[in-house]
N, C-alpha and C positions, 0 to 999 in steps of 0.2 A: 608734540610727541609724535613718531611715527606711529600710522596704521599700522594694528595687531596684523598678522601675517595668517590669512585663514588656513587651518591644517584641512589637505586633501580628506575627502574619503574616505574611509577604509575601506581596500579591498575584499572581496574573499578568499584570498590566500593570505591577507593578512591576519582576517577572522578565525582562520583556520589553526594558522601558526599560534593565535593567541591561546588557542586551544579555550577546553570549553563552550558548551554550546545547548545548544534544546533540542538533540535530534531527538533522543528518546522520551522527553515530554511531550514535542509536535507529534511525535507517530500513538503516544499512548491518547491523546485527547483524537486522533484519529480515526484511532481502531473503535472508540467510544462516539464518535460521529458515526459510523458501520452500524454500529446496535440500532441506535436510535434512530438514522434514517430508512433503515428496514422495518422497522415500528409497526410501518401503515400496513406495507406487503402484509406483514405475518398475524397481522390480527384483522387484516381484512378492510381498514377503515379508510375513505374514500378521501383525499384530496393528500397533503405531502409536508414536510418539514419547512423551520423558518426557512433556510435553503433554497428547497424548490421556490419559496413563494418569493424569496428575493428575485431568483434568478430565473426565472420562468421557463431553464431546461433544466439544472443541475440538480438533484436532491443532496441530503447531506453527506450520504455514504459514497454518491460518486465523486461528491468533492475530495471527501476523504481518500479515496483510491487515488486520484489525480495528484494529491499530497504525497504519499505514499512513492507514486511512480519518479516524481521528481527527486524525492530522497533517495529511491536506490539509487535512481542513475549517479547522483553526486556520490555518493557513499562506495559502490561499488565500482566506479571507475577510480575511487582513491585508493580501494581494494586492490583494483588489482594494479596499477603502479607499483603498489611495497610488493606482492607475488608474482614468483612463476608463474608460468600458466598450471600446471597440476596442484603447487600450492594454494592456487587462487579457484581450483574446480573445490579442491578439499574445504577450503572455508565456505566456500558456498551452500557445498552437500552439507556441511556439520549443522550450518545455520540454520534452514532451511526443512531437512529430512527428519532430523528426530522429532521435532515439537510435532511434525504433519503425522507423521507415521504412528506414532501413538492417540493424537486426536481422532483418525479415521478407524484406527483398531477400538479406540472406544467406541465408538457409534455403533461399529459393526455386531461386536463380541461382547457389548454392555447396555448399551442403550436400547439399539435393535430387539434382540430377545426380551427384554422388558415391555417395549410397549407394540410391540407388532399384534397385529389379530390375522396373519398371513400362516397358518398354520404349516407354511412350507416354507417357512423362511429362509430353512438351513439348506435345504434343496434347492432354493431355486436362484439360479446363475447370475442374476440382478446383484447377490448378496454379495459374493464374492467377486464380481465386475466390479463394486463399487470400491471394495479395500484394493485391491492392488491397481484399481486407473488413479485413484485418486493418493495412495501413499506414493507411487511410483513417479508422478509428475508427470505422466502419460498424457493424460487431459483430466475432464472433471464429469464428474457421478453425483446426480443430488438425489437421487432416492432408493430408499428401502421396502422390500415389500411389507405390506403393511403397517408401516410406520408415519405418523402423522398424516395418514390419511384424510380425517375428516378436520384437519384443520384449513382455515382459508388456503395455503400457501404449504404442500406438502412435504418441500424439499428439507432432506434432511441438515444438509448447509450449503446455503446458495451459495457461501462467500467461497470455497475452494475455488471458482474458477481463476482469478487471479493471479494463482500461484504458477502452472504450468506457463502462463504467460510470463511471467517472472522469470523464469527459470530458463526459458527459450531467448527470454533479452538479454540474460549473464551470458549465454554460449554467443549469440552474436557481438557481445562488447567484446569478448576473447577473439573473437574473429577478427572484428576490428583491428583490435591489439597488434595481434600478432602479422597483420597486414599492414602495419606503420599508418593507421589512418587515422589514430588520436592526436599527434600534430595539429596543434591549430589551423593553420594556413590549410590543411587538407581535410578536418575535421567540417571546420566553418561549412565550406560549398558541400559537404556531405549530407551535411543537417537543412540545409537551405534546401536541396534539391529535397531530398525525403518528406519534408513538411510539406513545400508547394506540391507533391506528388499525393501525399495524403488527403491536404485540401481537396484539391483537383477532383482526387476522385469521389469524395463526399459531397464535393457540387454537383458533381457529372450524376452521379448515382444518388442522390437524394431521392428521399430519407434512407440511409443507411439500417441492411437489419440491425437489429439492437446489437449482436453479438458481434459485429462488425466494425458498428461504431466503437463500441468497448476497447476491442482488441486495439484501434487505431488510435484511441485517445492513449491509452496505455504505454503504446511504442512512443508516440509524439511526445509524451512526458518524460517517460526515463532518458529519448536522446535526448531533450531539453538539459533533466539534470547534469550529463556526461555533458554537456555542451557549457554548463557553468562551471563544471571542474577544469576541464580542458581552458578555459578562459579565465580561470579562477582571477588570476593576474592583473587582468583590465578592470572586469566587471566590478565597479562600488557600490558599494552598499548606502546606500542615503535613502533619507526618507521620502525626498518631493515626487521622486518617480512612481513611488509606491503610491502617493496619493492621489497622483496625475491619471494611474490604471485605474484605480475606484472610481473616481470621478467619471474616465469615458466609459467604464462598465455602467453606471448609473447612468448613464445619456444614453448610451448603447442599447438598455436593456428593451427583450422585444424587438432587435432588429436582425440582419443578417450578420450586421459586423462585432454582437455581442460576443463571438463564438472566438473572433479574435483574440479581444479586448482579456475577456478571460482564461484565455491559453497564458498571455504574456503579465497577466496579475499571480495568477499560481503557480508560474515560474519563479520569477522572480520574489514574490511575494513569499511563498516558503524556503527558499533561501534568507532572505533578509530577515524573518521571522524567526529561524535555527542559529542564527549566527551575531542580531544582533542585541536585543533585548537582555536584559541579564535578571533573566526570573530564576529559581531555584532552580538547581541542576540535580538530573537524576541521572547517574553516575553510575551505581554497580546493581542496578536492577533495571531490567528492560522488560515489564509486562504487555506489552504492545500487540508483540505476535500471539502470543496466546490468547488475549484477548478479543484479538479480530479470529484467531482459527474457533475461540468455542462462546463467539458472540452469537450466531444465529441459531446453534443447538441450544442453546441458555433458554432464547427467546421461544423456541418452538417448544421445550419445556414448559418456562410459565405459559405461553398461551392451552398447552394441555393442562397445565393443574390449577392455574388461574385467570379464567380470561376476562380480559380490559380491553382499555384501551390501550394508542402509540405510547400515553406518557407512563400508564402504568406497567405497559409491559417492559417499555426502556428502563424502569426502576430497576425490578424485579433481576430482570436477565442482567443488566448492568452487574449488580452486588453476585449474583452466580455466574456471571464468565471471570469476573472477577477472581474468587475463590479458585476456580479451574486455571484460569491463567497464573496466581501464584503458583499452584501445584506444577505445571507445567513448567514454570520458570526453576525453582528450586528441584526438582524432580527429573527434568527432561533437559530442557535448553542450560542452563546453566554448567552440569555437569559435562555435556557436549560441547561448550565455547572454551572449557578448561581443557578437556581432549585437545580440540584446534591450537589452545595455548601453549600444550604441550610440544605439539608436533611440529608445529610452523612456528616455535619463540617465539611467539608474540604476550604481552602479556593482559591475564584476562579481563582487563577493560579494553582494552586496544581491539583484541578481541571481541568482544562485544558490540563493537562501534562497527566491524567492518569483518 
């Protein structure tokens, strides 16, 4: 009998076409890595998640982010392919501004006045700096006068910064765009120089401030993503490679070249994780973003009305950002992704997605 004929790989444009996928499960198990590797920050407790102890730089929540960053870049470079450019500003504002703009108006005009002991709260300029830097996408604002003051870690929600970086990476893909430099052939040496320049100067300049590294791991992931839609074509999806990264991560770990080894595992590794697995699909509800916007308010709550430890307070806040992110979803983002559906035809899962 002839030898069976082995079927290629599937690519990621073929994973795609298949439609279906785990982006809004990987991002909601994400934003729930966020809670729980902030844990230690917010209740004060010394050492860090399985995470950190794997990897002896990452905790769980910057894994998460690096997850995150790699989704939008794929996701929003598919974005704006189907859009104009103004179509493609419009989906982003929709996505983006409501769920923000009401989680920061909470803080400010409900949570704040609650538990402030700053008896000039309303007075004093800190209050109102923090709602319009932080709904505006301006930059980011983590405190309240008199708000969570005497807890370890006072900020009213670290996790905003993320977002103006977000938002400054959508205007630069549009740049791109609109400058013909998502072409493969001119993308590729785009993304090679940017990285080697990144590296470079995290060698040159080591140890990077923390706010610096952040910003630079952040860029380096979303072009990564944009760099796997752009290549969607080539790149296969199979497993030996994925086990090939774990494996030098785990030789790596503790060296200079760990830093690699883990750029090119959460690359590609949540890619192949979104696209090939066939776990249950969460399809017309995406609690993700809400969950990461009022994971660290949740947590700085229970550490005010109940304080524990990392596991107790990941319980606690878990089940209350929870609740808040449903509200946020049926209440805020939902009704908003049906606006964009409205406006730009698209329809509201499509929508959802991108």
């Amino acid at each position: 009998m002839p030898a069976a004929i082995a079927r290629p790989a599937p690519t990621l444009a073929d994973a795609w076409r298949r439609g279906g996928n785990n982006f809004n499960l990987l991002r909601l198990v994400a934003a729930w890595l966020v809670i729980h590797g902030h844990a230690w920050a917010i209740t004060g407790t010394p050492g860090g998640d399985m995470v950190a102890l794997l990897t002896g730089t990452k905790f769980a929540g910057a894994l998460a982010v690096d997850v995150f960053f790699v989704i939008s870049g794929f996701l929003i470079a598919a974005s704006l392919e189907r859009h104009r450019p103004g179509a493609y500003l419009l989906a982003r504002a929709l996505r983006l501004l409501p769920g923000l703009a009401v989680c920061v108006a909470l803080s400010v005009l409900v949570l704040g006045p609650l538990l402030t002991t700053d008896p000039g709260y309303w007075r004093d300029p800190r209050t109102w700096d923090y709602l319009w830097v932080n709904a505006s996408l301006w930059s980011s604002r983590y405190f309240l006068p008199g708000v969570f003051d005497g807890l370890p870690n006072p900020a009213v929600n670290g996790s905003l910064w993320t977002l103006p970086v977000e938002a400054r990476l959508y205007l630069a893909l549009l740049l791109a765009a609109l400058a013909g430099l998502l072409a493969p052939r001119r993308y590729l040496p785009l993304w090679l120089l940017g990285i080697a320049t990144l590296a470079g100067i995290a060698w040159w300049r080591r140890p990077l401030p923390d706010h610096l590294a952040n910003y630079a791991w952040c860029t380096a992931f979303f072009a990564t993503g944009t760099l796997l839609w752009v290549l969607r074509a080539r790149v296969q999806l199979r497993g030996a490679p994925l086990l090939g990264l774990l494996a030098l991560a785990a030789l790596a770990r503790g060296t200079p070249a760990f830093a690699a080894v883990y750029f090119a595992l959460v690359g590609y590794g949540t890619l192949w994780l979104a696209l090939v697995p066939r776990w249950p699909r969460i399809r017309h509800v995406d609690l993700s973003y809400g969950l990461y916007l009022y994971g660290w308010p949740a947590a700085q709550l229970v550490q005010t009305a109940s304080p524990g430890g990392p596991w107790h307070n990941t319980l606690w806040a878990s089940l209350l950002a929870l609740g808040l992110a449903t509200g946020s979803w049926f209440l805020v983002e939902r009704p908003a992704l049906r606006l964009k559906a409205r406006l730009l035809g698209a329809p509201p899962a499509a929508a959802a997605a991108g």
